[in-house]
KOLRO-55665 format. One line per 4 residues: number of its first residue (from 1); their letters; for each residue x, y, z of N, C-alpha, C. Coordinates in steps of 0.1 Angstrom, whole numbers, plus 2048, in hexadecimal, padded with zeros to 3 digits. Layout:
BEGIN
NUM	A	X Y Z X Y Z X Y Z  ...
END
This chain:
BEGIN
1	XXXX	A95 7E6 A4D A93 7E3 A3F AA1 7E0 A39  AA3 7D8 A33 AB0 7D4 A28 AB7 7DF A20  ABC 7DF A1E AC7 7EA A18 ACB 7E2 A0B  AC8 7D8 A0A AC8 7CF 9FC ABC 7D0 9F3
5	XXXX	ABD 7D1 9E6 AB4 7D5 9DC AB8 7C7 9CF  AAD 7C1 9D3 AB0 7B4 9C7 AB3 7BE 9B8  ABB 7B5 9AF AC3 7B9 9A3 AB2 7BE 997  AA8 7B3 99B A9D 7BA 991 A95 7C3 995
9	XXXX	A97 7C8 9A1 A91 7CF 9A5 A9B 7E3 99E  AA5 7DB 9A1 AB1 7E9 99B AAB 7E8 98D  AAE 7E2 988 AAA 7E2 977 A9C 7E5 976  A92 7E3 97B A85 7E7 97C A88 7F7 97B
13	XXXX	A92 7FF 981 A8F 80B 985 A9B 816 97E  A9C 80A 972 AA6 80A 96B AB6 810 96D  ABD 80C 976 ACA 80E 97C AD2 803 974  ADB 80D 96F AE7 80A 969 AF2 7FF 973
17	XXXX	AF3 7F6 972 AFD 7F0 97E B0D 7EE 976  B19 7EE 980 B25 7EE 97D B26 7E3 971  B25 7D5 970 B26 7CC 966 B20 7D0 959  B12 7D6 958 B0D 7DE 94A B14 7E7 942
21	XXXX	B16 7EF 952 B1F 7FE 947 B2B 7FA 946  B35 7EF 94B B43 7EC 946 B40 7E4 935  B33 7E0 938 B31 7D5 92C B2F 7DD 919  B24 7E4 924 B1A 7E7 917 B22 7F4 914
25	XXXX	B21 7FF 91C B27 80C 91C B38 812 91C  B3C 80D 925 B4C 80F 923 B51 805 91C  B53 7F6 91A B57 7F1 911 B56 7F7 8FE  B46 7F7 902 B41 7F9 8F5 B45 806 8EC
29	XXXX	B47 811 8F6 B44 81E 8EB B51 823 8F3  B5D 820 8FC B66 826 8FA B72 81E 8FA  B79 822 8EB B81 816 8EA B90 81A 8F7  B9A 80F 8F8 BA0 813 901 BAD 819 900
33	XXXX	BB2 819 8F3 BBA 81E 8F0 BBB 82E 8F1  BAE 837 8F6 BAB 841 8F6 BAA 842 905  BAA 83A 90F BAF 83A 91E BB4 844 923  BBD 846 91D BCB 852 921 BCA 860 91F
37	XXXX	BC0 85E 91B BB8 86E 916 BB6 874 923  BAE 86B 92B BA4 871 932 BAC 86B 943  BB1 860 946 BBA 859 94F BC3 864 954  BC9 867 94C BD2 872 94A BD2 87F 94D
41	XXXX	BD2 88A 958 BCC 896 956 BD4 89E 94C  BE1 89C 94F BE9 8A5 944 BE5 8A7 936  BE1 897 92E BDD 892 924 BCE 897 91F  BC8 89D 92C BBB 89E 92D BBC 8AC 926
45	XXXX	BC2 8B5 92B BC5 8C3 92A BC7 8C9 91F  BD2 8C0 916 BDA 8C0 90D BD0 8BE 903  BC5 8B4 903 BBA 8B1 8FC BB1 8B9 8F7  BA6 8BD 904 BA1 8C5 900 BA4 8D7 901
49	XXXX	BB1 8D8 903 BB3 8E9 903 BAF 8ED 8F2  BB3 8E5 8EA BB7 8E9 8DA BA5 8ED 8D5  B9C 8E3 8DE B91 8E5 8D9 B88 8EF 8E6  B93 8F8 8E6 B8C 905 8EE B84 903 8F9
53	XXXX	B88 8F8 901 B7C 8F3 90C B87 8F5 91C  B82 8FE 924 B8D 907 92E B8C 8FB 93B  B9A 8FE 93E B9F 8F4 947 BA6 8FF 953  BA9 8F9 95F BAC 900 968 BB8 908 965
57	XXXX	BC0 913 967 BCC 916 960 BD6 90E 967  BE1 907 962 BEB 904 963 BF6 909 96D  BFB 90A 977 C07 90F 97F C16 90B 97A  C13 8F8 979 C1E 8F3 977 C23 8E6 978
61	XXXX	C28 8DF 977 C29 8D0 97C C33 8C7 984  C36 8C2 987 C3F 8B9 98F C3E 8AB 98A  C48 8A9 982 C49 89A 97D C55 893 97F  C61 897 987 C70 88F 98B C6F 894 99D
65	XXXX	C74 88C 9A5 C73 88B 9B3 C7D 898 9B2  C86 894 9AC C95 8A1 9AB C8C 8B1 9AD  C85 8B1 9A5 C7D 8BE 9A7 C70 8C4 9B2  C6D 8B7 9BB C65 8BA 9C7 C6F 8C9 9CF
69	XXXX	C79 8C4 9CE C81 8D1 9D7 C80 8DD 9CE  C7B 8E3 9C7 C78 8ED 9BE C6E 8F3 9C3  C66 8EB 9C5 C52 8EA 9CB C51 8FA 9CC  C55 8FF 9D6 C55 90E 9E0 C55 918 9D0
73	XXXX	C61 918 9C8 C63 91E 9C0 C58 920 9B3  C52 917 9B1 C43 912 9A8 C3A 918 9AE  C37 916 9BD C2C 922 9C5 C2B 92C 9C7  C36 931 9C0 C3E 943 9C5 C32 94A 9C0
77	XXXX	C2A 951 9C4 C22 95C 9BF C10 958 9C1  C0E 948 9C4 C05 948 9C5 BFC 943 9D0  BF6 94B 9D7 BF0 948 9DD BE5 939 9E3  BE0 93D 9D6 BD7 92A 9DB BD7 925 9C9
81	XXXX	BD7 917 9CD BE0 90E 9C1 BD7 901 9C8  BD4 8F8 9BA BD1 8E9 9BC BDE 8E0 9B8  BE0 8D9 9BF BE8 8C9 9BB BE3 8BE 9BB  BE6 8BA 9AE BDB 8AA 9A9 BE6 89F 9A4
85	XXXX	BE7 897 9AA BEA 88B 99F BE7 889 991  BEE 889 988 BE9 88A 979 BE0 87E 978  BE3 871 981 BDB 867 97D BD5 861 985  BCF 86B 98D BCA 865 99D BB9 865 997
89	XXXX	BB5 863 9A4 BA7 85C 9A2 B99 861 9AF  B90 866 9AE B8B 863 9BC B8D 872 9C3  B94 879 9BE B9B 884 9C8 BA2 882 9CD  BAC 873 9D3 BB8 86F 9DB BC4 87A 9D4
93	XXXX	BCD 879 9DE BD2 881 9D9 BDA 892 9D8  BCB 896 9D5 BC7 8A6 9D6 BCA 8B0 9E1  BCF 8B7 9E1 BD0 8C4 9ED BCD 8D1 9E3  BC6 8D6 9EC BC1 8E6 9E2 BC1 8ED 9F4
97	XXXX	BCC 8F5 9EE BCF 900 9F6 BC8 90D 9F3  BC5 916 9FE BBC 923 9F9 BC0 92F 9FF  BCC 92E A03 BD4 939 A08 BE2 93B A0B  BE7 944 A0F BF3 943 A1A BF3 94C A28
101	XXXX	BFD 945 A30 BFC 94E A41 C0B 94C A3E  C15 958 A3C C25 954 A3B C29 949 A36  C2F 93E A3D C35 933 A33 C2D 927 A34  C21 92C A3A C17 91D A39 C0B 920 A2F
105	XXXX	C0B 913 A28 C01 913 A1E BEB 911 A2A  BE5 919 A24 BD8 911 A2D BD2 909 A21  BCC 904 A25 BBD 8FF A1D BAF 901 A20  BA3 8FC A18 B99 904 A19 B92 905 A2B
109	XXXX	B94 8F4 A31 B91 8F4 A38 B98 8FE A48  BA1 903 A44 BAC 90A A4D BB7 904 A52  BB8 8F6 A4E BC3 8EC A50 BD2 8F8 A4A  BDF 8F3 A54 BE8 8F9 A4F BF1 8F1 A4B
113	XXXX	BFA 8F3 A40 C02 8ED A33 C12 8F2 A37  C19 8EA A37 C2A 8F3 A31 C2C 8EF A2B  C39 8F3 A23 C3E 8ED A15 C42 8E0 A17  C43 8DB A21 C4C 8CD A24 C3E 8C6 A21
117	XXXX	C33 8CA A23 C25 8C2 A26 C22 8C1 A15  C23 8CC A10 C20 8C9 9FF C2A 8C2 9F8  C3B 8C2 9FD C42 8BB 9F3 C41 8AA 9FB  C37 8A8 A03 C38 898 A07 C2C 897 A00
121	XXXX	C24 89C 9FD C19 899 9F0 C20 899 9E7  C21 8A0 9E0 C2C 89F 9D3 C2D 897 9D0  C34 896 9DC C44 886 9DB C3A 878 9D8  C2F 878 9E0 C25 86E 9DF C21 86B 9D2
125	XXXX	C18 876 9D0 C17 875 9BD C1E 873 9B9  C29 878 9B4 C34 86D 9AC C33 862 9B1  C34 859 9B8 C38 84E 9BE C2E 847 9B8  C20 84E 9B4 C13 843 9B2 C0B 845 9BA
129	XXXX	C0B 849 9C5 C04 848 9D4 BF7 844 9CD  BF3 84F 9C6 BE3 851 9C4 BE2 84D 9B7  BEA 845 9AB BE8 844 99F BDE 836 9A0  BDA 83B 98F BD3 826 990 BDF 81E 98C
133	XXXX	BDC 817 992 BE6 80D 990 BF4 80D 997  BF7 813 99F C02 81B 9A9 C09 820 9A4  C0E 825 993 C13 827 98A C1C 835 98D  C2A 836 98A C2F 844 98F C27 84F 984
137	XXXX	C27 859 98C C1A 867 988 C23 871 987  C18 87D 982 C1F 888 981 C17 890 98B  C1A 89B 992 C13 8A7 998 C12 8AE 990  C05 8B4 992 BFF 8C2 987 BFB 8CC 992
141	XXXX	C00 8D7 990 BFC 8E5 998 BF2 8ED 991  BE7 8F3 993 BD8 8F8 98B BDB 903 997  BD5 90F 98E BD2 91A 998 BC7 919 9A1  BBF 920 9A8 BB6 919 9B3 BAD 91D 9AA
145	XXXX	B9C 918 9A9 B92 918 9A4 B89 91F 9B3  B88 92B 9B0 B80 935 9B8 B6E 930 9B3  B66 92B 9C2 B59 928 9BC B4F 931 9B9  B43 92E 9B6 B3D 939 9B0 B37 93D 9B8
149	XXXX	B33 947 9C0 B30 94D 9CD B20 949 9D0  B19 946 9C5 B09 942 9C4 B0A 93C 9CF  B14 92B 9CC B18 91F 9D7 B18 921 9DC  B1A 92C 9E7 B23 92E 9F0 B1E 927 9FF
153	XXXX	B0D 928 9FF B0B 91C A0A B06 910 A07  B09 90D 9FD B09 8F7 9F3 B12 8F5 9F9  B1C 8F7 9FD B29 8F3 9FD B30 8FC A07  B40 8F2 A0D B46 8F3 A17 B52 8F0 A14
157	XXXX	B5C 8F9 A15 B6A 8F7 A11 B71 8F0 A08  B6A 8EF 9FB B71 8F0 9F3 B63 8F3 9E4  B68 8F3 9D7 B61 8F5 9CC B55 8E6 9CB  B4A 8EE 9C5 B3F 8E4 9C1 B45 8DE 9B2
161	XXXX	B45 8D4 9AE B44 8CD 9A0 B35 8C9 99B  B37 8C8 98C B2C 8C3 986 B32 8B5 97F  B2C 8AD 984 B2E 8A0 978 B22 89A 96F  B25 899 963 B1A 899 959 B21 88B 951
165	XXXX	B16 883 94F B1B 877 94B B12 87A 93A  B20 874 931 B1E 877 920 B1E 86A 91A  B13 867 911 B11 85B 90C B14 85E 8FB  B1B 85C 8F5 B1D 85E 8E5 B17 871 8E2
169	XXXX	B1D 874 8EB B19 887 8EC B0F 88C 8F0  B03 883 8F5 AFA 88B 8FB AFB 889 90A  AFC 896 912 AFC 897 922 AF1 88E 925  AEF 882 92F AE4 87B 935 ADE 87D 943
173	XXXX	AE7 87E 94A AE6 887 959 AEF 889 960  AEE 891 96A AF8 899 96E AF2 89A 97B  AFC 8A2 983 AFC 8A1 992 B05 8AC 997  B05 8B3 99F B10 8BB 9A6 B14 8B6 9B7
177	XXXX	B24 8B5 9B9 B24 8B0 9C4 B27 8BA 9CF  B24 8BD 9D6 B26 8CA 9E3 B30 8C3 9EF  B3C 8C8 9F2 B40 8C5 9F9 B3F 8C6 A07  B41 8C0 A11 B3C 8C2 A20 B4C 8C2 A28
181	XXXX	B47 8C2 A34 B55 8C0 A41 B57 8B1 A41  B4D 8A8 A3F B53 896 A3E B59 896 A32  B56 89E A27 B63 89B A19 B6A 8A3 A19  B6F 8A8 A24 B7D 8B2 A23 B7D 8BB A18
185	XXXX	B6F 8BE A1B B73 8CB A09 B73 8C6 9FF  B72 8B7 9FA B75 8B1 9F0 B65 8AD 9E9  B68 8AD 9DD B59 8AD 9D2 B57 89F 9D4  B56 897 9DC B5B 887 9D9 B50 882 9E6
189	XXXX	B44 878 9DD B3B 875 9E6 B3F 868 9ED  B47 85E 9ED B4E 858 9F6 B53 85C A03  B56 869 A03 B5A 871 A0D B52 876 A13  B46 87A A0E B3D 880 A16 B35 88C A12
193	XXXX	B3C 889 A01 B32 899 9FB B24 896 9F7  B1C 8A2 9F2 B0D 89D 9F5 B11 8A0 9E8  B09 895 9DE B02 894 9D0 AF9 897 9CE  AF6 8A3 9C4 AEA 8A9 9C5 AE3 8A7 9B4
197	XXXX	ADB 89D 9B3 AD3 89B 9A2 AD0 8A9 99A  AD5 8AB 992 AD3 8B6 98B AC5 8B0 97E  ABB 8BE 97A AB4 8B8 96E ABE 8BF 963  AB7 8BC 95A AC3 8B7 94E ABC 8C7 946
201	XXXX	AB2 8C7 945 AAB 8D1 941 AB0 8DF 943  AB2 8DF 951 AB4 8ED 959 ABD 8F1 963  AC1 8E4 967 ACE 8E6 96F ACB 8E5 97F  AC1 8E8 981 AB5 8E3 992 AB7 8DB 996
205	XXXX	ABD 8D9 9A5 AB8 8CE 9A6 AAE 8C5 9AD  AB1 8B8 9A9 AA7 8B2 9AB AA5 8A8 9B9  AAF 8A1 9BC AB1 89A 9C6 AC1 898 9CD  ABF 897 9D7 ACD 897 9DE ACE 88F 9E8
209	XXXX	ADD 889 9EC AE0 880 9F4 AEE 881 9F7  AF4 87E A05 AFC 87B A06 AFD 869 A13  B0A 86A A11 B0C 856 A0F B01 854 A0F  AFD 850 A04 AF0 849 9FE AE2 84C A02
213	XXXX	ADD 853 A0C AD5 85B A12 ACE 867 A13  AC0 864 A0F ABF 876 A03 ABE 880 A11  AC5 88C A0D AC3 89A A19 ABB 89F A12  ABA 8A9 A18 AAE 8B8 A12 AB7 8C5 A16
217	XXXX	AC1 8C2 A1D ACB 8CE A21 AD8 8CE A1F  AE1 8D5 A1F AEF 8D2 A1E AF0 8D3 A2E  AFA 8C8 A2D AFD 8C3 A42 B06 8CB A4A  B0E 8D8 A42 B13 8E2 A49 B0A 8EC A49
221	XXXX	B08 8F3 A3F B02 8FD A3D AF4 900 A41  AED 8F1 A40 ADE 8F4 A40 AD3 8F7 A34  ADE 8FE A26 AD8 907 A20 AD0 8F8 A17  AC2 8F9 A12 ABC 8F2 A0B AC1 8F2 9FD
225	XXXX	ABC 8E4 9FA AC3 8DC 9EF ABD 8E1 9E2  AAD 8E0 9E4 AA3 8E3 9D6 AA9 8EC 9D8  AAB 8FD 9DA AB2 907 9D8 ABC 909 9CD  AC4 8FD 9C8 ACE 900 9C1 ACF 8FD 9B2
229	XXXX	AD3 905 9AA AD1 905 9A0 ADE 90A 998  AE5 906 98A AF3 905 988 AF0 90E 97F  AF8 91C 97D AF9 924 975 B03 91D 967  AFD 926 962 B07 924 951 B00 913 94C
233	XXXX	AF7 910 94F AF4 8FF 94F AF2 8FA 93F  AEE 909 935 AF2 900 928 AFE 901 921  B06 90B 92B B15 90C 923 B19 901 928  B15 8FD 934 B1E 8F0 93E B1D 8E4 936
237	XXXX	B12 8E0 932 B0C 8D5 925 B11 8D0 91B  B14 8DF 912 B1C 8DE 909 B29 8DC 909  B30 8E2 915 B39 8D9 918 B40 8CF 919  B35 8C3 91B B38 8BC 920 B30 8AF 914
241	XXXX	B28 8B6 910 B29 8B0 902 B2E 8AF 8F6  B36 8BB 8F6 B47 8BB 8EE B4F 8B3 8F3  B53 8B0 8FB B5B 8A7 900 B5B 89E 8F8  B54 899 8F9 B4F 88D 8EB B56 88B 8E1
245	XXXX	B4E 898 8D8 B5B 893 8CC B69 896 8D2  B74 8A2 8D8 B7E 8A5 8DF B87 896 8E0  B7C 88B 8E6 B86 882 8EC B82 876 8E7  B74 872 8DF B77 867 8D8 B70 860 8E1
249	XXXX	B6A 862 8F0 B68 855 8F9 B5B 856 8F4  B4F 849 8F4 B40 84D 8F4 B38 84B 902  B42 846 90C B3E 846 91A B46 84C 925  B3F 85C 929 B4A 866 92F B43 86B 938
253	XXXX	B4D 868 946 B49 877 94F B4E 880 94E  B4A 88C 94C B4E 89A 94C B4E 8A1 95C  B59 8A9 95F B56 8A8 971 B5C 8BD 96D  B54 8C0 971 B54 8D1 96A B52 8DD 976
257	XXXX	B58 8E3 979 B55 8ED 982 B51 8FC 97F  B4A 902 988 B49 912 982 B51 91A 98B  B59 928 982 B65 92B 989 B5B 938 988  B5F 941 995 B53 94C 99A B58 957 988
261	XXXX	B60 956 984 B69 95E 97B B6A 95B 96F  B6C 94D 96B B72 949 961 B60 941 957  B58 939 965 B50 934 95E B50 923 95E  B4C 91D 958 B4D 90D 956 B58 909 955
265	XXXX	B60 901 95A B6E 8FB 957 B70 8EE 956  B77 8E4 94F B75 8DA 950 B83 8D2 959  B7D 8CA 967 B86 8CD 967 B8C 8BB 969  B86 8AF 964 B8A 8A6 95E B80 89D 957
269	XXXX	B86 890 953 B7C 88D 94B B7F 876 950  B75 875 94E B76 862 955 B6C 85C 94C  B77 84F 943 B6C 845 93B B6A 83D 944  B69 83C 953 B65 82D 957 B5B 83B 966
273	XXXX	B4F 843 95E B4A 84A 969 B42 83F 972  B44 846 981 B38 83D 98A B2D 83C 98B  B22 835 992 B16 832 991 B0F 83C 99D  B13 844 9A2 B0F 848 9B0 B04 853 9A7
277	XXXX	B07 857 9A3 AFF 861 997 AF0 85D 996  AEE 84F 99B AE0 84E 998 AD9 849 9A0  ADE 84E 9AD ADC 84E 9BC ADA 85F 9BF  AE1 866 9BA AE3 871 9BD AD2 879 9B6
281	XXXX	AD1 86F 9A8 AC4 875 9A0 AB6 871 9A1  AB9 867 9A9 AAE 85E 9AC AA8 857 9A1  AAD 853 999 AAC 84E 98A AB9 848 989  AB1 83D 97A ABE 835 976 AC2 83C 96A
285	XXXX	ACC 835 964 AD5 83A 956 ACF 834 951  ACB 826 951 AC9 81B 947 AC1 820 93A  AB2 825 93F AA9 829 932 AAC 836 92B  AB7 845 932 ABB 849 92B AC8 847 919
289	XXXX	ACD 83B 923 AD6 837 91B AD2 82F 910  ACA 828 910 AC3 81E 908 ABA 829 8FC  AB9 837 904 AB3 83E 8F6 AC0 846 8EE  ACD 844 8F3 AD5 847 8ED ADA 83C 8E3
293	XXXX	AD9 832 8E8 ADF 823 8E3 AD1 822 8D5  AC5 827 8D6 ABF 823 8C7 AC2 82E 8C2  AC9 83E 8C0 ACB 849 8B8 ACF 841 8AA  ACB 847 89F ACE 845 891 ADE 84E 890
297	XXXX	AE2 84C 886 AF1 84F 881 AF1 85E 882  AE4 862 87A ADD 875 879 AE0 879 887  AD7 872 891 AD3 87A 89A AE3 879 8A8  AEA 86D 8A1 AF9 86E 8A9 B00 87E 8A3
301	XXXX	AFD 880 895 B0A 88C 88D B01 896 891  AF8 898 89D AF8 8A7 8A0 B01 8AB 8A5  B00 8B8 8A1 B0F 8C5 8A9 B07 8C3 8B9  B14 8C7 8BF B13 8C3 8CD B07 8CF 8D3
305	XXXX	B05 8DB 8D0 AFA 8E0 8D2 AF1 8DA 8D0  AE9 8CD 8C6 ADE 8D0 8C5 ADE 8C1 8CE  AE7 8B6 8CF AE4 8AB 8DD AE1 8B4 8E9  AE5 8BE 8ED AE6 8C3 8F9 AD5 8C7 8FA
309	XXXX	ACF 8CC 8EE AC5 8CE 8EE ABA 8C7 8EE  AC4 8B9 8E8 AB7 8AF 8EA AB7 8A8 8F8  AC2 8A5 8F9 AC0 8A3 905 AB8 8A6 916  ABA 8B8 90F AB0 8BC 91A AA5 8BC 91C
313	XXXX	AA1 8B9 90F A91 8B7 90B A8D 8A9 90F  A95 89F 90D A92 88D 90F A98 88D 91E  A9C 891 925 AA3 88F 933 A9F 891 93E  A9D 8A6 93A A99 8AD 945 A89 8AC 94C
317	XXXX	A8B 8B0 958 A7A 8AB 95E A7D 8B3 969  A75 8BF 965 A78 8CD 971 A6B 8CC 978  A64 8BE 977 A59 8C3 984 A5A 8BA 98F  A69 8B7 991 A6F 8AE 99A A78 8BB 9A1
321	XXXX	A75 8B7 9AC A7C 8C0 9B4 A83 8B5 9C1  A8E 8BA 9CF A94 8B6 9D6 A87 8B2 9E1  A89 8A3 9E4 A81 89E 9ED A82 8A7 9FA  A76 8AF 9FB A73 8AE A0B A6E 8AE A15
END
């Protein structure tokens, strides 16, 4: 059978395609001058800290090549630590270390690190390696985000993420991505993590897939997929429907983790989110969006609690469970 799906057949089943949502959605409701908000992790941080919305803690930064040789001295005390490109994309980039053995850093996978191996990352981010646009970057050091132990067989060396796509402040759908041994631990379904359709209602989910192909299991663990369900799911919401006003965009991914300790974190934010989301839900965006696109002016000025609430009510569909 074809692996090609004629264009009205997608629209039939209402799937948002790349040219619509650059057109209608990101053009339209986020202007660009506000780019840098969210492009930016630094800028991201800086944003919404004031409006009480918790972000990974900070270690430190690396922004002049002169100070890569410093590196060791910025790590002194801590054990496991993330490094991100302030303006990277994708996960490229990323190393999250989760321990030490004497002078070598591990990571989740048991891979081993020395400091020469982190200051040639470093050195990379600055350079652009992973920026858009090849642009010289800054390094950001985050303390390590401990997962929530519930996960513990969703997922394979490294933390689960939630990504929740926000249309003029109301959450529309969301997804959690589980990492496996083909994404190196990484939340990033290009790689090989499994996307799992969250309902909007309840946080259950509903359908899953990895490269494009629905499972019923996670492919290390085994452990079943309907099984999973995201704690804290209407604090996660609100979240991420603050964001909203916080940053001004009206078309946002929110990409949010739960720390076993701390709780919901946010830990970036993308006006140009991807489409994989509705592969992952087995549903399109299109008709959600389109009932956000007729809201009256009233029903835009709800406080972010009460979209969250409508939302769940117009969205969610908890008698959909994981195909098996």
């Amino acid at each position: 059978m074809s692996r090609f799906i004629a264009p009205w057949t997608l629209r039939s089943y209402g799937i948002l395609g790349i040219n619509r949502r650059n057109s209608r959605y990101i053009a339209r409701y986020n202007p660009r001058r506000l780019f840098p908000l969210v492009d930016n992790k630094l800028k991201t941080k800086l944003t919404v800290h004031p409006a009480g919305i918790p972000t990974p803690a900070p270690i430190g930064t690396v922004a002049e090549q002169s100070q890569v040789a410093g590196l060791s001295n910025l790590l002194e005390g801590h054990a496991g630590f993330a490094i991100k490109p302030s303006k990277g994309s994708g996960g490229k980039g990323i190393i999250v270390v989760t321990g030490r053995d004497g002078d070598e850093f591990i990571k989740a996978s048991g891979a081993r690190l020395t400091i020469s191996d982190l200051r040639r990352d470093v050195s990379n981010i600055l350079a652009g390696l992973y920026s858009l646009g090849g642009k010289p970057d800054v390094a950001i050091i985050e303390e390590l985000i401990h997962a929530d132990p519930r996960f513990d067989r969703f997922t394979v060396e490294g933390v689960p993420d939630i990504r929740v796509i926000v249309c003029r402040g109301f959450p529309v759908m969301a997804m959690m991505r589980l990492a496996t041994h083909a994404s190196d631990g990484k939340a990033n379904l290009h790689q090989g993590a499994v996307g799992v359709g969250l309902d909007m209602a309840t946080g259950r989910a509903l359908n899953a897939v990895q490269f494009g192909q629905t499972v019923t299991q996670h492919p290390d663990t085994g452990q079943r997929l309907d099984e999973l369900e995201v704690p804290d799911w209407d604090a996660l919401l609100l979240m991420a429907a603050r964001c909203y006003e916080v940053t001004g965009l009206g078309y946002l991914g929110t990409d949010i983790v739960i720390d076993r300790d701390k709780g919901p974190q946010l830990l970036e934010l993308n006006a140009r989110p991807g489409l994989a989301i509705q592969v992952a839900n087995g549903a399109g965006l299109l008709p959600r969006l389109r009932r956000i696109d007729d809201l009256s002016d009233a029903e835009l000025s709800a406080p972010a609690e009460e979209r969250v609430r409508l939302s769940q009510s117009w969205f969610g569909s908890v008698e959909q469970t994981v195909q098996s």
